[in-house]
N, CA and C atoms as an extended XYZ file, in Angstrom:
450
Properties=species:S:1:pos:R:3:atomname:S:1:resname:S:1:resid:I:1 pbc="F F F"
N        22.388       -6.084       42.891 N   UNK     1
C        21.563       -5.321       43.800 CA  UNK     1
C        22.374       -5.083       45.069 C   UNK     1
N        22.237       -3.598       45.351 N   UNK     2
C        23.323       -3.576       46.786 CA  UNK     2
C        22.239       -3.256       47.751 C   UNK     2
N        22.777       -3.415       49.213 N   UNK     3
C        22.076       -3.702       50.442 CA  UNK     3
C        21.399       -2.321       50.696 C   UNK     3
N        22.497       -1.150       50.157 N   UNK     4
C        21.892       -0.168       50.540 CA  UNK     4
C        21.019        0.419       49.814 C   UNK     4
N        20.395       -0.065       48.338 N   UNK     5
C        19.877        0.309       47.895 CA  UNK     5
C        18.389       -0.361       48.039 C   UNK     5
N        18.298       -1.664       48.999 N   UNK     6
C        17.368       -1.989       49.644 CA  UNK     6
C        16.836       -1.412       50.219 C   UNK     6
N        17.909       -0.964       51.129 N   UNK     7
C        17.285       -0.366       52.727 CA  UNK     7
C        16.722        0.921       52.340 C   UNK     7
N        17.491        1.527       51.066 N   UNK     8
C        16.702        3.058       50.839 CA  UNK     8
C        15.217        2.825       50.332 C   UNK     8
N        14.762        1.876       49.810 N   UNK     9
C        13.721        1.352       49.219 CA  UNK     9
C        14.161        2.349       47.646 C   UNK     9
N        14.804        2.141       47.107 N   UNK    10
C        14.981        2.353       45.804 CA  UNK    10
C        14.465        1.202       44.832 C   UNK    10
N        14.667        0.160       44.982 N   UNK    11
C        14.690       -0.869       44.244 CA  UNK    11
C        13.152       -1.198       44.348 C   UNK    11
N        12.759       -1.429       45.810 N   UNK    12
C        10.820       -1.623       45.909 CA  UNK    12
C        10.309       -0.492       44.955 C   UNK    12
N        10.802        1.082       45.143 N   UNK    13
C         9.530        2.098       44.345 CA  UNK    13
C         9.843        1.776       42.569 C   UNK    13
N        10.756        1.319       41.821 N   UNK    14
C        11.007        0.881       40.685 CA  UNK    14
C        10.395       -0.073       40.231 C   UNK    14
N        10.104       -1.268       40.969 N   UNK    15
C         9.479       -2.573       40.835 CA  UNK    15
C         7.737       -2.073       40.753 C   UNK    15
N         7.573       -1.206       42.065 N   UNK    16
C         5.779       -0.800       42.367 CA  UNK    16
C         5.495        0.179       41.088 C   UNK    16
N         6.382        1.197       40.658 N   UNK    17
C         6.171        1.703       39.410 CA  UNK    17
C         5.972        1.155       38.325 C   UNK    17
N         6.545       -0.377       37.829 N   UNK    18
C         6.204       -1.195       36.769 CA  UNK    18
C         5.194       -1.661       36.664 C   UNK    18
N         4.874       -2.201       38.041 N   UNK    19
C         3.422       -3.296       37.929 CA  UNK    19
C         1.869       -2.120       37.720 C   UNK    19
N         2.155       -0.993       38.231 N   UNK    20
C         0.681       -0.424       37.544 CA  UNK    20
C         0.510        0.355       35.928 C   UNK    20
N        -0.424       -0.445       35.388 N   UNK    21
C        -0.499       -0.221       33.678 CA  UNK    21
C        -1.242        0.573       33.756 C   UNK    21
N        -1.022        1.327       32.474 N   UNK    22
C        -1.476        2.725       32.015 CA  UNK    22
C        -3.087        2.373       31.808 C   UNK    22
N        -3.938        3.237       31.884 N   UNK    23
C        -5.851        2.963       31.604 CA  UNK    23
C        -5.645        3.164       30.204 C   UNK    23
N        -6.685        2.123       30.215 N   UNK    24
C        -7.319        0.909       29.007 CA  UNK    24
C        -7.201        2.734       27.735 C   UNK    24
N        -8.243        3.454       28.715 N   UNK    25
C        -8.563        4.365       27.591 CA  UNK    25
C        -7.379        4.981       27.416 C   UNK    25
N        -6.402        5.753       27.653 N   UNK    26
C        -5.105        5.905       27.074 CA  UNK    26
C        -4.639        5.090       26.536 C   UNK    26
N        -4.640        3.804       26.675 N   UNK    27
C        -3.827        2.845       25.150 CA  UNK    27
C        -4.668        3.314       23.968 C   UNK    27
N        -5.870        2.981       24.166 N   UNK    28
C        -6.737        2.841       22.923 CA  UNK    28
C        -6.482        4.133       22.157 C   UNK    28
N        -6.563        5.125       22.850 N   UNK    29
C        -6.683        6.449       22.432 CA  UNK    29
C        -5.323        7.032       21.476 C   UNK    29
N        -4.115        6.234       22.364 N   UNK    30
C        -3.056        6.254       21.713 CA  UNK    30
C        -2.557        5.628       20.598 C   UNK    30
N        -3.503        4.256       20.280 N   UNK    31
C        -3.410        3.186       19.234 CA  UNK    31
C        -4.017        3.707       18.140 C   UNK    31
N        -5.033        4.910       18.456 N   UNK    32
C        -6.132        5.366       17.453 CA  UNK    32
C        -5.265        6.806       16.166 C   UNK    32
N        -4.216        7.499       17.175 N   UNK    33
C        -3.284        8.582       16.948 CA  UNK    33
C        -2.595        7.887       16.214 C   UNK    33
N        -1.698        7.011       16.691 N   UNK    34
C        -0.815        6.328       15.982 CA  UNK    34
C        -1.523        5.255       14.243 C   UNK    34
N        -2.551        5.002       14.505 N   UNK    35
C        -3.278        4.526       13.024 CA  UNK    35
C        -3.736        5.701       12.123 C   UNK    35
N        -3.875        6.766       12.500 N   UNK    36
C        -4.293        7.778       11.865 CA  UNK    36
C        -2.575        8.845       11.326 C   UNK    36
N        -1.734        8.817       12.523 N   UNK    37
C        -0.249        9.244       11.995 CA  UNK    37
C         0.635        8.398       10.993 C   UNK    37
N         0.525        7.254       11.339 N   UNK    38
C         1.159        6.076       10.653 CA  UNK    38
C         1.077        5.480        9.615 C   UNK    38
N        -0.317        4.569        9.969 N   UNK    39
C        -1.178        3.660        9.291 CA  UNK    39
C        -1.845        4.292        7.471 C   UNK    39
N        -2.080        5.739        8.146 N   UNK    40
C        -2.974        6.134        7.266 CA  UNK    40
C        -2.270        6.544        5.988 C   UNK    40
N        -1.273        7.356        6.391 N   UNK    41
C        -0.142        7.672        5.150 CA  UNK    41
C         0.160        6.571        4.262 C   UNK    41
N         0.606        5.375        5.127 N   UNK    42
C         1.378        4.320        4.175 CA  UNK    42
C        -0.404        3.887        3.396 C   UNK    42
N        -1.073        3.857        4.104 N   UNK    43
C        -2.391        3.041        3.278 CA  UNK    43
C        -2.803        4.016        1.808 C   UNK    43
N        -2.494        5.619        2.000 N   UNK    44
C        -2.578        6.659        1.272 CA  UNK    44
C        -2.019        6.753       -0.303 C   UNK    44
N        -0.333        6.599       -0.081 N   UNK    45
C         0.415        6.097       -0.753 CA  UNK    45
C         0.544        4.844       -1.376 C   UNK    45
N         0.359        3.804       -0.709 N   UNK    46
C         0.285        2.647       -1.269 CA  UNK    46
C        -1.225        2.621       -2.300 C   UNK    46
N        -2.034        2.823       -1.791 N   UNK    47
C        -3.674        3.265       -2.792 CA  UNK    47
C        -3.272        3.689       -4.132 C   UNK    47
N        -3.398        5.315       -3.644 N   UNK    48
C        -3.380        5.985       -5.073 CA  UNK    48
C        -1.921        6.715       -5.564 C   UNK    48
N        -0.962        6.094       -5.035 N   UNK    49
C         0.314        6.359       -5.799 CA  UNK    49
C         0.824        4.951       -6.255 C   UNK    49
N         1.086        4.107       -5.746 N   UNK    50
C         1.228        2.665       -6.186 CA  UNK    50
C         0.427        2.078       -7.001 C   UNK    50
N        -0.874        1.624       -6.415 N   UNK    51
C        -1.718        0.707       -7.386 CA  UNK    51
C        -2.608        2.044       -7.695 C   UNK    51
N        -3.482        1.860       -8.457 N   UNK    52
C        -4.226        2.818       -9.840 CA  UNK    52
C        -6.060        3.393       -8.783 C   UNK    52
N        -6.124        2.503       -7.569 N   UNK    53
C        -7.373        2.970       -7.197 CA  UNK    53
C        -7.823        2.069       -5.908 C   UNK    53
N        -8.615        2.142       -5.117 N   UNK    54
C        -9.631        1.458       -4.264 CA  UNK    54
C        -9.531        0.089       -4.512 C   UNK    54
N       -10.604       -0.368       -5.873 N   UNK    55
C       -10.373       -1.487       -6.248 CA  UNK    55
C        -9.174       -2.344       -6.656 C   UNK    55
N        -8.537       -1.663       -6.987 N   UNK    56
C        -7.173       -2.581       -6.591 CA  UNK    56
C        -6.184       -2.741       -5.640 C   UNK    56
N        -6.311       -1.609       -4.307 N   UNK    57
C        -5.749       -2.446       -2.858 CA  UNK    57
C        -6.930       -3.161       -2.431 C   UNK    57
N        -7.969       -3.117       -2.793 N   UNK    58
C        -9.020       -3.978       -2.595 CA  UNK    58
C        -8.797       -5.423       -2.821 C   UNK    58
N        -8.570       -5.930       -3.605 N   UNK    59
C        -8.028       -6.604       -4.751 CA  UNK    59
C        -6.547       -7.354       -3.954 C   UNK    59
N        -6.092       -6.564       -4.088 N   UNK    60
C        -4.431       -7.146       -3.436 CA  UNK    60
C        -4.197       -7.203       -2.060 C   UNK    60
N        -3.904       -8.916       -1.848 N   UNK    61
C        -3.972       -8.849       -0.650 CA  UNK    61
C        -2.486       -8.739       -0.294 C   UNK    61
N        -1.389       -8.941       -1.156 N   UNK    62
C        -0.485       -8.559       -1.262 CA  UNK    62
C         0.054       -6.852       -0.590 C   UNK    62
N        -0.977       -6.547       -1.326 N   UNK    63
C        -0.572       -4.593       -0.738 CA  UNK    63
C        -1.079       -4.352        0.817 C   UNK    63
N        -1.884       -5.389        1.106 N   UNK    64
C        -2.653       -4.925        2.919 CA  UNK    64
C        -1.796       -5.609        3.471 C   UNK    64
N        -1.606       -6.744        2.881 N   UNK    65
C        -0.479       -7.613        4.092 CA  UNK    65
C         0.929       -6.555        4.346 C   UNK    65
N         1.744       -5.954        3.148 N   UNK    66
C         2.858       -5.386        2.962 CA  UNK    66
C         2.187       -3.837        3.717 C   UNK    66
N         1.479       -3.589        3.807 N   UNK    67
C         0.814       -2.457        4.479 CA  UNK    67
C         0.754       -2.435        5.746 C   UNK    67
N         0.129       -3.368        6.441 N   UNK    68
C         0.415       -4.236        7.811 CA  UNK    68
C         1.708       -4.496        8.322 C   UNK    68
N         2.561       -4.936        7.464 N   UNK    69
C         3.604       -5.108        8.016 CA  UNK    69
C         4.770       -4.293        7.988 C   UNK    69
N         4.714       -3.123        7.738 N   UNK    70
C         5.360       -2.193        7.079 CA  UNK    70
C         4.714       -1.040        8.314 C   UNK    70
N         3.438       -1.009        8.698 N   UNK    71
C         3.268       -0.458        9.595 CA  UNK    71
C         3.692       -1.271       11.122 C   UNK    71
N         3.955       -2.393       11.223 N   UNK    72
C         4.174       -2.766       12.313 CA  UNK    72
C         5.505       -2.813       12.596 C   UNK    72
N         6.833       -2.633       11.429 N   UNK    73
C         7.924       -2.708       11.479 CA  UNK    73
C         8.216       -0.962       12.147 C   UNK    73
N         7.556       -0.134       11.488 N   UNK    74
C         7.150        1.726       12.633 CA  UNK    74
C         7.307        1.125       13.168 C   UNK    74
N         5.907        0.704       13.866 N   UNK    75
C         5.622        0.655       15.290 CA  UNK    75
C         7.139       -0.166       16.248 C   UNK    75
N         7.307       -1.153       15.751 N   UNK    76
C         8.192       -1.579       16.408 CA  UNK    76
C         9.791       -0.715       16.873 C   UNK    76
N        10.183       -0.535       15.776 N   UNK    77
C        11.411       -0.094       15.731 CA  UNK    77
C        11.436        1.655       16.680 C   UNK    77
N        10.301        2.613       16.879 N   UNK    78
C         9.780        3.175       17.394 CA  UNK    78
C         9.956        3.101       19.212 C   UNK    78
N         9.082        1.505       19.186 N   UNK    79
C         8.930        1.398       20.608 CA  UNK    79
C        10.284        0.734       21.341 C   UNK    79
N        11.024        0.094       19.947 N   UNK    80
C        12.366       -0.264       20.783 CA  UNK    80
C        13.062        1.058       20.889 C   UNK    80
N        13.387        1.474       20.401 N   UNK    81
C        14.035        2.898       20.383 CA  UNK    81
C        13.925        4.167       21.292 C   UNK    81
N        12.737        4.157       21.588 N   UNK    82
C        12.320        5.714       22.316 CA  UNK    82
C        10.940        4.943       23.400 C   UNK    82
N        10.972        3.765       23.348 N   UNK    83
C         9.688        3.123       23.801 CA  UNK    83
C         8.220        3.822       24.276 C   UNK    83
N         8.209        4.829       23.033 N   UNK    84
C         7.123        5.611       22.579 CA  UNK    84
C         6.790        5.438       21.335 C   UNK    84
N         5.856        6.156       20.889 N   UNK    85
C         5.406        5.852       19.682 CA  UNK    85
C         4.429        7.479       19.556 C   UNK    85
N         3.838        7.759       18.947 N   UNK    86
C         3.655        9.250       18.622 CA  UNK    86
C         2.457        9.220       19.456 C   UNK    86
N         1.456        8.179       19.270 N   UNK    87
C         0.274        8.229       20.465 CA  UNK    87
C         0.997        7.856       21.971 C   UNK    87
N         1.867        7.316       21.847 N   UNK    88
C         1.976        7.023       23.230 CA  UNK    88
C         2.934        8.233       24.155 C   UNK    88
N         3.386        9.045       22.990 N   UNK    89
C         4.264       10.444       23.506 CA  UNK    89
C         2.758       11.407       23.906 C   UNK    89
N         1.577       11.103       22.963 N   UNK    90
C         0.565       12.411       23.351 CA  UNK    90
C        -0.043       12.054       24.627 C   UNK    90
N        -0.500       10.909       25.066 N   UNK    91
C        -0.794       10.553       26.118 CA  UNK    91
C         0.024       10.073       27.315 C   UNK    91
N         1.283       10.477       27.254 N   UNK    92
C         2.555       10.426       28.133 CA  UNK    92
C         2.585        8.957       29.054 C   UNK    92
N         2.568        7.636       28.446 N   UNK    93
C         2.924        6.588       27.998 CA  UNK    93
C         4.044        5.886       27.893 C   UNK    93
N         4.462        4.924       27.855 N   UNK    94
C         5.825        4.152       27.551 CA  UNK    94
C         5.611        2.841       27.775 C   UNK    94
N         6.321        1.732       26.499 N   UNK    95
C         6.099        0.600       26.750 CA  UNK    95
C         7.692        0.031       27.477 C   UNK    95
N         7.378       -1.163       28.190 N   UNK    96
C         8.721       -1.408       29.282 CA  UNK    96
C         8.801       -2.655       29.337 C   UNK    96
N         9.605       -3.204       29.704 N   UNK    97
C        10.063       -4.848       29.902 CA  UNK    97
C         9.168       -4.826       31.226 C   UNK    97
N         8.307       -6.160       31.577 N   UNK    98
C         7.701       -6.146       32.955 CA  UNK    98
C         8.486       -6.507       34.304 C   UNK    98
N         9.463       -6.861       33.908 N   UNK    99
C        10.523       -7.545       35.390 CA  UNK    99
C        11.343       -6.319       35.380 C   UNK    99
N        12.259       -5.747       34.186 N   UNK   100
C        13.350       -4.579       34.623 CA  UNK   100
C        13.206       -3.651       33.856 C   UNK   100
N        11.718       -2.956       33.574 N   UNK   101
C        11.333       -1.720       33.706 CA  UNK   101
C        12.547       -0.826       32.299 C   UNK   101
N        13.015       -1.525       31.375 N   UNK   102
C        13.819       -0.901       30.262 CA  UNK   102
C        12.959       -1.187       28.949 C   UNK   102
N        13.792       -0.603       28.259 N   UNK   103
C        13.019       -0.568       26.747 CA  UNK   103
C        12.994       -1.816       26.528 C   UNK   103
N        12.226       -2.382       25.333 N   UNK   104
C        12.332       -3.658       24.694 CA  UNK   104
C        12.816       -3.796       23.414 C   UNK   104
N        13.039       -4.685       23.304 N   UNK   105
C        13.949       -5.039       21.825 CA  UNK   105
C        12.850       -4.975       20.919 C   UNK   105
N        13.911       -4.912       19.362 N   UNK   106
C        13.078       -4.991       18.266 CA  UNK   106
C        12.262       -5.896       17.955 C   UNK   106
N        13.183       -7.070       18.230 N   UNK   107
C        12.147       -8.023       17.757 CA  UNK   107
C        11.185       -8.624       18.916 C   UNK   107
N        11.276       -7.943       20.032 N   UNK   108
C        10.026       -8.079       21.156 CA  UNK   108
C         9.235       -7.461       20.808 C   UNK   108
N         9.487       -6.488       20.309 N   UNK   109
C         8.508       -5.419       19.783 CA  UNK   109
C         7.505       -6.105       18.628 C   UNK   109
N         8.271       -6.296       17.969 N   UNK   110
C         7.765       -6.901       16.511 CA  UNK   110
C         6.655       -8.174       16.846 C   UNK   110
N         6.788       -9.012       17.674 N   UNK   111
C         6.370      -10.259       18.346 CA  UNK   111
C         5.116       -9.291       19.109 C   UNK   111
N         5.153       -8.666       19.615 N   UNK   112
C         4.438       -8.167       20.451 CA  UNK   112
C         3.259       -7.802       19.276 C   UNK   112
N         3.569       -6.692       18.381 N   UNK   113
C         2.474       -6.724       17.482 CA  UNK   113
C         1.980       -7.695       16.824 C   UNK   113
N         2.843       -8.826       16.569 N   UNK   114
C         2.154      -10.082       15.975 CA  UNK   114
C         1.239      -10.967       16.894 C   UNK   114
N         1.800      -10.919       18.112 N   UNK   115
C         0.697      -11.340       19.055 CA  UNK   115
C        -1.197      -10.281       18.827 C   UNK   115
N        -0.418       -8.969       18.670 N   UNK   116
C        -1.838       -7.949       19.036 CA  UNK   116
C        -2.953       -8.223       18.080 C   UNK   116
N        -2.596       -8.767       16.669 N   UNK   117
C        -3.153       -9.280       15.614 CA  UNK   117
C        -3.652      -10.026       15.684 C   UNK   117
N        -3.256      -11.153       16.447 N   UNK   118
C        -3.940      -12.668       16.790 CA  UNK   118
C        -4.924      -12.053       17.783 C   UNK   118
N        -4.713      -11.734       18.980 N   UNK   119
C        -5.698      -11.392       20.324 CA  UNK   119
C        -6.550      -10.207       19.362 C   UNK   119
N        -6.411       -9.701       18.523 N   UNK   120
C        -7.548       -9.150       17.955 CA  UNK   120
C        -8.889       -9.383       17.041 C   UNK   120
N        -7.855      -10.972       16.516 N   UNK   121
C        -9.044      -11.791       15.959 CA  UNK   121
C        -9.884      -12.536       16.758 C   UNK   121
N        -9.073      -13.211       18.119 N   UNK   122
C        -9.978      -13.769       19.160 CA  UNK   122
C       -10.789      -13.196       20.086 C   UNK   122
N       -10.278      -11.576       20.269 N   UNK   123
C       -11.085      -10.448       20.892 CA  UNK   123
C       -10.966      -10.995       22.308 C   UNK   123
N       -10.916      -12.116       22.665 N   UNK   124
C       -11.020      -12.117       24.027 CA  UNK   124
C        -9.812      -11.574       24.995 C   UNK   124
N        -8.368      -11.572       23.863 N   UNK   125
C        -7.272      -10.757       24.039 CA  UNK   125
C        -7.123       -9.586       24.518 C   UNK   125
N        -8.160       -8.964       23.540 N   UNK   126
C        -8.225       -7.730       23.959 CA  UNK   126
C        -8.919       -6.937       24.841 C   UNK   126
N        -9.862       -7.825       25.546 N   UNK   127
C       -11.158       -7.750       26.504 CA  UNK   127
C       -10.361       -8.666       27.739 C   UNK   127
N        -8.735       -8.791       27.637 N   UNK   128
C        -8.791      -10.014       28.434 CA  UNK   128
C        -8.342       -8.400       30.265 C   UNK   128
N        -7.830       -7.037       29.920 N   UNK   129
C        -7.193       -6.539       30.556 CA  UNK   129
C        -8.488       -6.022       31.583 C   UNK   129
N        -9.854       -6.059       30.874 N   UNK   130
C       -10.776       -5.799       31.870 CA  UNK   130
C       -10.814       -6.490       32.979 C   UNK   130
N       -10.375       -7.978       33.044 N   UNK   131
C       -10.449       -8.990       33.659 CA  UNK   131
C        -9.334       -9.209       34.941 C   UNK   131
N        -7.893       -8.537       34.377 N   UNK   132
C        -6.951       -8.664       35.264 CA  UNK   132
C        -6.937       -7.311       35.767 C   UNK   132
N        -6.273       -7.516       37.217 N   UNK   133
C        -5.831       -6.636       38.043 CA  UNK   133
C        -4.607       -5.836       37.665 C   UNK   133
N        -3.536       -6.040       36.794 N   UNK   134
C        -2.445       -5.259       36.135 CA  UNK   134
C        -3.198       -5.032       35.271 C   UNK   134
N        -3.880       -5.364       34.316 N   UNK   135
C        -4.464       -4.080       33.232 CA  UNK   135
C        -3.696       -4.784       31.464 C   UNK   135
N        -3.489       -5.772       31.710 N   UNK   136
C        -2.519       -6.421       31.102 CA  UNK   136
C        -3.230       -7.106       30.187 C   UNK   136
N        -2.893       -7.006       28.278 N   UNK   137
C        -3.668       -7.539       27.287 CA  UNK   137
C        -3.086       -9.225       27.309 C   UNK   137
N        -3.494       -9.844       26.350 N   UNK   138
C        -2.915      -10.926       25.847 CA  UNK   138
C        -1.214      -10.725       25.522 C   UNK   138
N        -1.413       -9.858       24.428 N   UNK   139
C        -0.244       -9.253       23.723 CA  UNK   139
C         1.213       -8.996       24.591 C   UNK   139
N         1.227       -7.959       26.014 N   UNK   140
C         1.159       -8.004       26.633 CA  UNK   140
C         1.768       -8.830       27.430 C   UNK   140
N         0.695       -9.930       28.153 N   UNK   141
C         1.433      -11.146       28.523 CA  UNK   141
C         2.466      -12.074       27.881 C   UNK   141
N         2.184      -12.803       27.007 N   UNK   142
C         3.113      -13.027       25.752 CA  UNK   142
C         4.565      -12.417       25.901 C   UNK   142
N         4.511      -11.056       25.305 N   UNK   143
C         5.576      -10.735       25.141 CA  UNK   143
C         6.470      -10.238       26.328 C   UNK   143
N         6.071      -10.237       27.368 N   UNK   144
C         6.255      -10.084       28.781 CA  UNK   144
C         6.757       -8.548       29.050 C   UNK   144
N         5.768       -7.694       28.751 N   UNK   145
C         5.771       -6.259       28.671 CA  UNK   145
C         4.844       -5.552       29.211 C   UNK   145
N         4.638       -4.002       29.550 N   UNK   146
C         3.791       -3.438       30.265 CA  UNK   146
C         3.819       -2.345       30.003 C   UNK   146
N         2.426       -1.833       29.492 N   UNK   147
C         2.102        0.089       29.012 CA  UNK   147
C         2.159        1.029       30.379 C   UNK   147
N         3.250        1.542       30.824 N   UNK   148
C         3.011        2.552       32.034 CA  UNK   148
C         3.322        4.099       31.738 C   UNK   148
N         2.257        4.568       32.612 N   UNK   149
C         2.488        5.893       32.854 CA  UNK   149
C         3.670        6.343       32.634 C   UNK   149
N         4.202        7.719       32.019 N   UNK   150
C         5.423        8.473       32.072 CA  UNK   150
C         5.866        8.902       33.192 C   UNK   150
């Protein structure tokens, strides 16, 4: 960090740009795009081109787990990469490291959705951003990351 980039306040408006998170309803909205772009294809394919019908991804928990995780390996590799994701490009979005404001790694990424899974079974995870002043899920905290504005 150089002195003069103190005094210009460069370094303060970078830091104040990280700490405010994107509204609740733009994540969601963007999580909803991205399950319907993503999610839905692989669940499509895996159904009725793989196994024979309904009742048998029904049936296999094998095919939802590999479905799940196959969609979260997208998502990840996605948000390390372009730290967008197709909902989070429509609602002009980006996920960021919370201390230095850069992309995150893959396997932060990856961790990050495995956290979102857990805080979704306890729900209080996901109800936890009403509560804080950054706007900040479980998931989130954990992985020490932050959804901001473009």
């Amino acid at each position: 960090m150089r002195w003069r980039d103190v005094k210009r306040n460069k370094i303060a408006k970078k830091e104040q740009q990280i700490q405010v998170s994107a509204f609740i309803l733009k994540r969601a909205k963007a999580f909803l795009v991205d399950m319907f772009m993503i999610n839905m294809p692989i669940l499509y394919i895996t159904t009725y081109l793989i196994l024979d019908g309904k009742e048998n991804f029904q049936q296999n928990s094998i095919a939802i787990f590999a479905c799940t995780m196959l969609f979260g390996l997208i998502i990840s590799l996605l948000l390390s990469k372009f730290a967008q994701t197709p909902g989070y490009k429509a609602y002009e979005i980006k996920l960021v490291d919370t201390k230095t404001g850069e992309t995150v790694s893959f396997f932060r990424c990856f961790l990050r959705f495995l956290y979102f899974i857990v805080s979704g079974f306890t729900l209080i995870g996901l109800f936890l951003c009403f509560f804080r002043k950054d706007g900040k899920n479980l998931h989130d905290l954990l992985s020490n990351t932050i959804v901001i504005n473009k």
